[in-house]
N, C-alpha and C positions, 0 to 999 in steps of 0.2 A: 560179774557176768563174763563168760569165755566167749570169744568169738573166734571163730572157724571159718576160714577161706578156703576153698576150691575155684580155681579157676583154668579155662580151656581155653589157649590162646593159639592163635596163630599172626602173620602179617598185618592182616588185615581186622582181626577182628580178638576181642576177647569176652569174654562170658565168664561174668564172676556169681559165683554161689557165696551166700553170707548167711551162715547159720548161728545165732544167736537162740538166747532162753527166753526170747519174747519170739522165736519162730526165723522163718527163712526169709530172704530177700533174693532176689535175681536183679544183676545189672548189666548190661552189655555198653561196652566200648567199642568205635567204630573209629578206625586209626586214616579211613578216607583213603589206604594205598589203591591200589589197581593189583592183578596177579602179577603183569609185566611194567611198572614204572619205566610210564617217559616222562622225564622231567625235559622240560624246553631251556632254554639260554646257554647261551655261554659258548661263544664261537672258538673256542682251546687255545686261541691267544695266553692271554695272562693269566688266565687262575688253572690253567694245567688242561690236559684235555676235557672234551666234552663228555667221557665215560667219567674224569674224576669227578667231575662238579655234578653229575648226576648221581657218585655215589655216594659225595659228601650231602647232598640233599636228599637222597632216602635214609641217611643215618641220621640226619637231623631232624627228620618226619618221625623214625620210630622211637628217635630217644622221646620227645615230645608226648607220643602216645604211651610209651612204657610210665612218663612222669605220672600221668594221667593213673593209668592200672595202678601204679603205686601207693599214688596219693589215695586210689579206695579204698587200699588194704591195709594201711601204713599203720594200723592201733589193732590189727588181727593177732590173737594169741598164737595160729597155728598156720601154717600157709599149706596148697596144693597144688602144684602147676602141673595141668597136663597139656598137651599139644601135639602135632603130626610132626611139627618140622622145627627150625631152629630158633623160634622165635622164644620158647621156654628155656632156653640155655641162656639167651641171650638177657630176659628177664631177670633170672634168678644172678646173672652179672651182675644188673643193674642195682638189685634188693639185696645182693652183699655188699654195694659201695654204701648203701643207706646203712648198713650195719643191720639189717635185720636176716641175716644168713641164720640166724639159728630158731627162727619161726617156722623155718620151710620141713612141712613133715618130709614130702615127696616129688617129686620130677619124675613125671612119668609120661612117652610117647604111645601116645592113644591118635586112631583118626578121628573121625568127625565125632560127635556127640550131643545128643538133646540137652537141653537145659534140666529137664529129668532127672536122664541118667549124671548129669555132671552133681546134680542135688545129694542125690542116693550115694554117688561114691564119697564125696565131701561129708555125709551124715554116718555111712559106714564106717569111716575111719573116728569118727567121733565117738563112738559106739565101742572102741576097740580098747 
């Protein structure tokens, strides 16, 4: 049985299409950021400024959340990341350390998108 990923991610959010031969699934991941992260702590004393320790703490927010996206595609025959902004590049970083770089049909920047249309485009490439 093949399974087929499509998913539409950005910072904050991603939306995975799972299309199997017993039919579709829709999942959404919610990664909890903000558009503008304030992380609180850390007066720049010792662990470096308070700009580092807050960008070390939203890289360790999204790698957490990418584990997460990964962990639900991680046995998918074929993968599709689209998104607006950098967070698909940054993804498909992550899913070439896992070794699975050669599942990835596509990377493609799209803005926003229904669950719908992200279904149809994931079904269309299967189709092809």
């Amino acid at each position: 049985m093949k399974k087929q990923v499509g998913l539409w991610i950005d910072h904050r959010k991603a939306v995975i299409v799972l299309i199997t031969d017993e039919g579709e699934e829709i999942k959404k991941i919610v990664s909890g950021m903000e558009k503008h992260v304030r992380f609180t702590g850390g007066d720049g004393s010792e662990e470096g400024s308070s700009e580092d320790v807050r960008d070390r703490q939203f890289g360790n927010h999204l790698n957490s959340y990418y584990d997460e996206v990964i962990a639900f595609i991680r046995d998918a025959d074929s993968i599709q990341i689209f998104g607006p902004g950098e967070a698909k590049g940054e993804l498909e970083k992550r899913i070439e350390h896992e070794g699975l770089k050669a599942r990835i049909l596509a990377i493609e920047t799209v803005d926003k998108m229904t669950d719908k249309q992200i279904a149809a485009k994931v079904r269309e490439q299967v189709l092809m």
